[in-house]
N, C-alpha and C positions, 0 to 999 in steps of 0.2 A: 580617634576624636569623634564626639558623638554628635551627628549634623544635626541633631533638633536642637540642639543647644545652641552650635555654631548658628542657627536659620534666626534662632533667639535674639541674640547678640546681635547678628548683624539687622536686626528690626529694629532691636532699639538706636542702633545707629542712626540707620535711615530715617527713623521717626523723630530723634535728638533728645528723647526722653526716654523715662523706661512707663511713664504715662500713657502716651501716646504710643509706644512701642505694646503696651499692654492690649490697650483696644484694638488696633489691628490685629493682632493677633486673639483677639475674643479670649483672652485669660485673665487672671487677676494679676495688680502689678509683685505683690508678696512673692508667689511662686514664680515669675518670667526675675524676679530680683533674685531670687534663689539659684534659677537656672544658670543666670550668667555668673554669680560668685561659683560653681561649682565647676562651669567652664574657665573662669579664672584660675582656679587650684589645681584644674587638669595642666594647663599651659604654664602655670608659675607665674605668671604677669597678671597685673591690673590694667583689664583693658580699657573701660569708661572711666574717666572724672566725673563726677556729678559739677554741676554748675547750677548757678542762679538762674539758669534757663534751661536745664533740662538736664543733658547727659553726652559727654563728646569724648569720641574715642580718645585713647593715648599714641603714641608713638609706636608702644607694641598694638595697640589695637587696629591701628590704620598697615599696618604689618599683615595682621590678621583676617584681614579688610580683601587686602588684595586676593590671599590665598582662598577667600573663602568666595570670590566670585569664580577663580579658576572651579572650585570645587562645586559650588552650586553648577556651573553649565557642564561638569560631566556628569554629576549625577543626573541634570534633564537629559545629555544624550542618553545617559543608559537607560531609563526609562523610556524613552524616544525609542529606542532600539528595543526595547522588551514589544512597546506596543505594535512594532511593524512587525517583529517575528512572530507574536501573535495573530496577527489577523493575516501573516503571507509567511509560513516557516520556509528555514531552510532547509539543507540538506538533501542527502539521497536512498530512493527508495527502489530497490532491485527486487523486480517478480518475474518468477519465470511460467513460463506459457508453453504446449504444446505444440508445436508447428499449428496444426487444423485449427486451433485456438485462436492464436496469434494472429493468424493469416482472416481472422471475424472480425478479432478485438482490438488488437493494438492503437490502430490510427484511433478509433472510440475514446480510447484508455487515455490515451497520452493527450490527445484534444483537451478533455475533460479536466485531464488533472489538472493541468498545463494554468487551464482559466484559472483556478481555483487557487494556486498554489505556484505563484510565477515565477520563484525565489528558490523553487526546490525542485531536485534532478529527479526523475524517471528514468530507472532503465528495463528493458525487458526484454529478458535471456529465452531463445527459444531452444527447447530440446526435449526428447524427448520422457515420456514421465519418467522411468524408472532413472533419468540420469536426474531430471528435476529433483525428485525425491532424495536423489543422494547429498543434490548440494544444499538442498533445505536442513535438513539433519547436521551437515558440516558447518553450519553457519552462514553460506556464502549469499544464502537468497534471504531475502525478508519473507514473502509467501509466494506462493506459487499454485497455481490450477493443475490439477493431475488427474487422468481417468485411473479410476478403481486401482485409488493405492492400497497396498496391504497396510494393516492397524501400526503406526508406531508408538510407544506412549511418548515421546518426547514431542508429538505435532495431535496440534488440534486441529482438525478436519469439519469442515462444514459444506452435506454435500448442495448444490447448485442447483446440478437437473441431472434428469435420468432421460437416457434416450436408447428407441429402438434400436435395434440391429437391423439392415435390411440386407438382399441379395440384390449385387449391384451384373448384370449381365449385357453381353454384349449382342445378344436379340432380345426376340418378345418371351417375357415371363409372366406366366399367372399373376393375377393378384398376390395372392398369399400362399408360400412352399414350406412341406415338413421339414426340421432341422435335419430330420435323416435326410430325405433329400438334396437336401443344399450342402451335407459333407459329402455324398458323393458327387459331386461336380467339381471339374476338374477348378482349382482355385489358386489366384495372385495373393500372398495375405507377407503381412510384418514379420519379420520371424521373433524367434520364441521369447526374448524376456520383451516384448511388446504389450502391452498391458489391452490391448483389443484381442490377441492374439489367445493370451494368458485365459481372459474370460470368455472367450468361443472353446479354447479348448477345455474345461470345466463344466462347460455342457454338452458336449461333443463324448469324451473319455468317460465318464461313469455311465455311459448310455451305449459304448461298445459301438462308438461310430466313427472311425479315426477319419481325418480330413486327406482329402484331394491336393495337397499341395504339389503346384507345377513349378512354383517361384516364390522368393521371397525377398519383397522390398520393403523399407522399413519408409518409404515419402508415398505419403496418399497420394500426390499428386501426379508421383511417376505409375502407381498402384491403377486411376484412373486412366491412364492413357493408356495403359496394357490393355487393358478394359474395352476402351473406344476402339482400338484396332483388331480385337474380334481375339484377341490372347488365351484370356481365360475369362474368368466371375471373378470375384471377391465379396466380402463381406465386410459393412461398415456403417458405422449411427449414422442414423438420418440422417443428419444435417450436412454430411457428407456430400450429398445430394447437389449442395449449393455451389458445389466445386467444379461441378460437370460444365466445360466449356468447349467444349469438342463441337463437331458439324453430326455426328453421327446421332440417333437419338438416344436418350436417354432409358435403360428398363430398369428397375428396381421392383423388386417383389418384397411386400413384409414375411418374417420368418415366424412361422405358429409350431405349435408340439415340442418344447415350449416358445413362449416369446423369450427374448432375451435384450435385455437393458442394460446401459452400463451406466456408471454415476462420473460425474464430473464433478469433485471435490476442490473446495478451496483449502488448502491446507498452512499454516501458521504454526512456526516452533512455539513451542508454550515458553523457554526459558527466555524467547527474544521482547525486552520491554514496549508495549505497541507506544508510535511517535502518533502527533496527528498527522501527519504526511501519512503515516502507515493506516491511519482510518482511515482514512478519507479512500488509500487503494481498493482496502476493503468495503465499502460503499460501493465503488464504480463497478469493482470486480460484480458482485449481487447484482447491479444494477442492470450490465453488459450480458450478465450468463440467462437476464430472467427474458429480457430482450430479444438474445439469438437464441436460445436454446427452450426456451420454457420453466415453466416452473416444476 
């Protein structure tokens, strides 16, 4: 049934003419008379009598009447309902995050959305990139933050920030140490499919400098406490730096011959359709990496 007809009809009701039902409605009485004969032919019944006073429904039209106030207050809810999920969607948006990430951003993340979007879930998966990577690809993540993923063509990549590599030691180190140097020292580092690991060994191997490894933990944060207790060294971005909460102090030397940077990528499947819940991640995420890490 077609409701501008039905909205037609019941105007001229309400107004008792199809005159008066005309001018409310800012049209001419010709075509609002057409409208309702055509709503009549859809239904099979005459719904108005004309009178010497204007126009009064029939028996079927007061029928009509009724169903069509149910039907007007659901279509206000649904529009009702369009306009609150526009301005507050629902649903849920799953990002996954590196631990060291995670452990900056999260509370930021979810704060932020949270205001924004009060009606729609947040969740956010930490683990590490190469396991991040696999589940963005399978579908299971909407986007997710990765250091220096390799190329897929199924995700769009947008990198964030790039950051040094430093040498994190457990006495006093120079300002600035040759990478040859820093592979000979004995070293706590992630092991191998570690994406920090993967790019220290990439300039380490084609330079005939193989690494010091003493140990291998894949949580920075147990990596730093090796560290504090005089274990070994390691190597880790800057920003790692911010993690140190130990009594002992703090050394870090930057690494020169060469420097070495990794990239903190946003990455996004291309086949997944983006929501605005999923813009809006993408905004904070930018917003968060430009914040803690730099541009």
């Amino acid at each position: 049934m077609d409701l501008a007809r039905l909205h037609y009809f019941a105007a001229v009701a309400a107004a008792g003419s199809f005159s008066r039902g005309a001018a409310a409605l800012h049209m001419s009485q010709p075509a609002l008379s057409r409208q309702v004969l055509l709503l009549e032919q859809e239904v099979g019944q005459a719904l108005l009598v004309r009178t010497g006073r204007g126009a009064e429904p029939t028996d079927a039209g007061h029928a009509l009447l009724a169903h069509a106030r149910g039907i007007f207050e659901l279509a206000e809810r649904a529009r009702a309902d369009m306009r609150e999920r526009q301005a507050s969607p629902r649903g849920r948006i799953t990002i996954g995050l590196p631990p060291r990430v995670a452990h900056v951003l999260t509370a930021d993340l979810i704060e932020r959305f949270r205001a924004a979007y009060p009606d729609a879930v947040i969740s956010v998966v930490e683990a590490l990139s190469i396991r991040l990577r696999e589940w963005l690809v399978a579908g299971k993540l909407d986007m997710a933050m990765l250091f220096d993923p390799p190329h897929s063509p199924q995700v769009q990549e947008e990198t964030l920030a790039r950051e040094p590599l430093v040498l994190i030691g457990p006495k006093a180190l120079p300002r600035r140490m040759r990478l040859a140097d820093v592979a000979a020292l004995p070293l706590v580092m992630p092991s191998g499919p570690n994406a920090l690991r993967q790019l220290l060994e990439t300039y380490t191997r084609p330079r005939g400098l193989p690494l010091s490894i003493v140990a291998e933990v894949d949580s920075v944060q147990t990596v730093l406490s090796l560290v504090a207790r005089g274990v070994s060294h390691t190597v880790l971005p800057n920003s790692a730096l911010r993690l140190w909460t130990y009594d002992q102090p703090l050394h870090a030397a930057a690494i020169y011959a060469p420097a070495i940077r990794n990239r903190l990528v946003l990455a996004v499947p291309k086949a997944r359709p983006a929501t605005r819940p999923g813009r809006l991640a993408v905004q904070l995420l930018r917003a968060l990496a430009l914040e803690h890490y730099g541009s």
